[in-house]
C-alpha positions in Angstrom: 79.6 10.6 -102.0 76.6 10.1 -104.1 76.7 6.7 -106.0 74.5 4.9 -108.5 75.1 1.1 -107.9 73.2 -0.6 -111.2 72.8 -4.3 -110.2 71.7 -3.5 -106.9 70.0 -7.0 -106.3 72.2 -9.5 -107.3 74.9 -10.8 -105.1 77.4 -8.4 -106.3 75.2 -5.7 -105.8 73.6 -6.7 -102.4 77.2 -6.5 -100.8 78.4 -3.4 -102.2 75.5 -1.5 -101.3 75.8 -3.0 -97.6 79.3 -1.8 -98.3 78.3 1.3 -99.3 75.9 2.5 -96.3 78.5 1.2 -94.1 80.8 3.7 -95.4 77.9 6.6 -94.9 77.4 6.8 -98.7 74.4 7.9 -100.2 73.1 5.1 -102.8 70.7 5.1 -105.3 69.8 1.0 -105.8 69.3 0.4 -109.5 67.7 -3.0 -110.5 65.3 -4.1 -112.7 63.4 -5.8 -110.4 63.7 -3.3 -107.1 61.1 -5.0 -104.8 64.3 -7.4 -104.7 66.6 -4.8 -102.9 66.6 -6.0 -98.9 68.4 -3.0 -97.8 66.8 -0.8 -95.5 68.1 2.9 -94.6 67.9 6.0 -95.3 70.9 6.1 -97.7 69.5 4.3 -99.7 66.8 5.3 -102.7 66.0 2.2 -104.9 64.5 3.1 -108.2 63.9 0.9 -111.6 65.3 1.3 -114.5 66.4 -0.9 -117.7 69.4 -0.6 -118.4 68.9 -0.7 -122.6 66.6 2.6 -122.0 69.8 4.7 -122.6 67.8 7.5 -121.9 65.8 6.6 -119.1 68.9 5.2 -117.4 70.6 8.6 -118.1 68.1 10.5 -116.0 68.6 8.1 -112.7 71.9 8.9 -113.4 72.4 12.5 -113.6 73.2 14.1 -110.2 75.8 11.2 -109.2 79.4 11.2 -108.4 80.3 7.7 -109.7 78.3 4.7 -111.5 79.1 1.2 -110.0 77.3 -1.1 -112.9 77.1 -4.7 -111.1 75.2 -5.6 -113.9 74.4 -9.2 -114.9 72.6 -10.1 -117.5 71.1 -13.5 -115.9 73.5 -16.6 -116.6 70.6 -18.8 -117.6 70.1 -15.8 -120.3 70.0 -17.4 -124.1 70.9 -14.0 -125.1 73.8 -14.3 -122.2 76.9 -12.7 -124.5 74.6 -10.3 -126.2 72.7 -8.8 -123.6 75.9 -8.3 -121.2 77.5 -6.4 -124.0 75.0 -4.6 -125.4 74.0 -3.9 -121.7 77.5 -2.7 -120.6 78.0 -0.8 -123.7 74.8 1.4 -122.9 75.5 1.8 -119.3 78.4 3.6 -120.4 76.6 5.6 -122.8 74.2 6.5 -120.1 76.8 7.7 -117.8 78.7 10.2 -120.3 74.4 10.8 -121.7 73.9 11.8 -117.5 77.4 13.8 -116.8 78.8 11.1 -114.9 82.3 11.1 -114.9 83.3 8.4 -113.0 82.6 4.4 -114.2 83.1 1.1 -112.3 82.5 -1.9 -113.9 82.4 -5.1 -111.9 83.3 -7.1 -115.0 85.0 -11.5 -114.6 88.1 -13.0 -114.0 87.9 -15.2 -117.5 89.9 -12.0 -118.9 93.2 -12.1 -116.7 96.4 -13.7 -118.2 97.7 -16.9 -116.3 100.5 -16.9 -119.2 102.1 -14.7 -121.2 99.3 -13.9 -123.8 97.0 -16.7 -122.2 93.8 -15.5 -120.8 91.9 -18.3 -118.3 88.9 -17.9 -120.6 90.7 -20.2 -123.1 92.2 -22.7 -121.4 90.7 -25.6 -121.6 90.0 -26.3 -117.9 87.8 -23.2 -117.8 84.2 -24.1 -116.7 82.0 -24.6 -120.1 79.2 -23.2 -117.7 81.2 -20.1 -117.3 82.4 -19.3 -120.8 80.1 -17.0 -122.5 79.8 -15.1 -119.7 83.2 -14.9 -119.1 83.7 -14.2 -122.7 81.1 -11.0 -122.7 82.8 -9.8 -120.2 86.3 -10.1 -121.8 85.0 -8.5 -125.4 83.7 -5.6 -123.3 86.7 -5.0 -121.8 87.9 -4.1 -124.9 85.7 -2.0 -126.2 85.4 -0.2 -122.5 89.9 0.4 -122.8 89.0 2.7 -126.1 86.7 5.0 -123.4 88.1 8.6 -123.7 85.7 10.6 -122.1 84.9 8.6 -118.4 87.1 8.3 -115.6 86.5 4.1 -116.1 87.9 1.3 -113.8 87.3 -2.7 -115.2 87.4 -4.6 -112.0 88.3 -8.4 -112.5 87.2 -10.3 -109.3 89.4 -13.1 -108.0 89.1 -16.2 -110.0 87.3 -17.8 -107.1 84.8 -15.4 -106.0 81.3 -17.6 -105.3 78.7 -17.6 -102.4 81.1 -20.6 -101.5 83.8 -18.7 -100.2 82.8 -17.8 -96.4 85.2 -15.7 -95.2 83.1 -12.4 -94.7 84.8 -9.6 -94.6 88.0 -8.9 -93.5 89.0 -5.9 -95.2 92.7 -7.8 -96.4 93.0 -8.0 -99.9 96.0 -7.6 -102.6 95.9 -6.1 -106.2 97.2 -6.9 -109.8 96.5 -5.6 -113.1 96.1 -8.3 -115.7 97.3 -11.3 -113.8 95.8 -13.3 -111.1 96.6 -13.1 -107.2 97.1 -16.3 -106.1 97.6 -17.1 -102.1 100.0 -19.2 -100.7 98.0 -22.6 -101.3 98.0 -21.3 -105.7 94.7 -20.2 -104.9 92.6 -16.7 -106.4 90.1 -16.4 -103.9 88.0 -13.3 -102.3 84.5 -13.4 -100.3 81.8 -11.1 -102.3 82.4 -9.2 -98.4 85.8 -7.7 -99.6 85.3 -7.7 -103.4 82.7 -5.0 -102.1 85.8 -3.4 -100.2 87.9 -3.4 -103.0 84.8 -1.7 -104.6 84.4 1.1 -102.4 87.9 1.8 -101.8 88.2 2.2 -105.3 85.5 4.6 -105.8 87.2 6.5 -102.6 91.0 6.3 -103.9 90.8 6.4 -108.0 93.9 4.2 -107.9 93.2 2.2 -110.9 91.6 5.1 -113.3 91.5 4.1 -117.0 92.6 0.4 -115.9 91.7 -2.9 -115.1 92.8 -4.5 -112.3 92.2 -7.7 -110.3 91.8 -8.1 -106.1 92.3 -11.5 -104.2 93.4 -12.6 -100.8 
């Protein structure tokens, strides 16, 4: 399968590409700052692009069977809410712009319901640190579930999903739509390792096309 993984950098990104040429998938590595991409092999083509170049963007698209967007728009960003929608909005412009059916978005976890009606974004225990990212990411949501014309996926990870958790990758992992997956201590947890599973078996399967879902241990 040929993939575009936009993000490919980050820590999101890093993993799922690992993930990815694992798998024996060819990768284009989309960042804005490619010298950043660590992974070497021949599956692998990194290129830069910027994400608001709609156009641009469009044209390291075309060719593709399925746009992963890991995209971040930098959480010490001023611009933090603006940027990630504006950004994820015209990632998705570029894919239908490039012929690109298929959509992942790694979006956050602030969106999923831990009551009836109650997303975590708005409880008041939610990290203040957290919330306009979180927020972004909920708003685009929204405007991604009116998408007619992609094959789209929202992916929520686990609520605690952090350099923190160590548990690498074990492959194990259990699904939800729009409410958390707790363990049997109450906790939402999954290691970037098998959030880049989830990912890429995704992409392989199409189980949750036109949804959002959620993935935790």
């Amino acid at each position: 399968m040929k993939i575009a993984l936009i993000g490919a950098s980050g820590f999101v990104g890093t993993a799922v590409l690992n993930e990815a040429v694992s798998r024996g998938h060819s990768v284009t590595a989309i960042a804005r700052n490619p010298g950043n991409i660590k992974v070497a092999s021949n599956l692998v083509t990194v290129k830069k692009a910027d994400v608001f170049d709609i156009e641009g963007l469009a044209s390291v698209l075309k060719g593709h069977d399925v746009v992963i967007s890991a995209y971040n728009a930098g959480w010490g960003n001023p611009n933090l809410y603006q940027d990630f929608v504006n950004g994820s909005e015209a990632i998705q412009s570029a894919a239908k712009k490039a012929g690109v059916k298929r959509l992942l978005v790694v979006g956050g976890a602030g969106s999923l319901e831990i009551a009836p009606g109650v997303q975590l974004v708005d409880t008041p225990q939610f990290p203040a640190e957290y919330k306009t990212g979180a927020t972004a990411a909920r708003d685009y949501l929204n405007i991604i579930k009116k998408e007619t014309e992609l094959d789209w996926t929202f992916l929520s990870p686990a609520i605690l999903m952090h350099p923190g958790i160590t548990d690498g990758r074990t492959g194990k992992y259990r699904t939800s739509l729009d409410t958390p997956v707790f363990d049997a201590n109450n906790e939402s947890r999954l290691s970037v390792e098998d959030l880049s599973v989830v990912i890429l078996d995704e992409v392989e399967q199409g189980r949750f096309i036109k949804k959002r879902f959620t993935a935790a241990y």
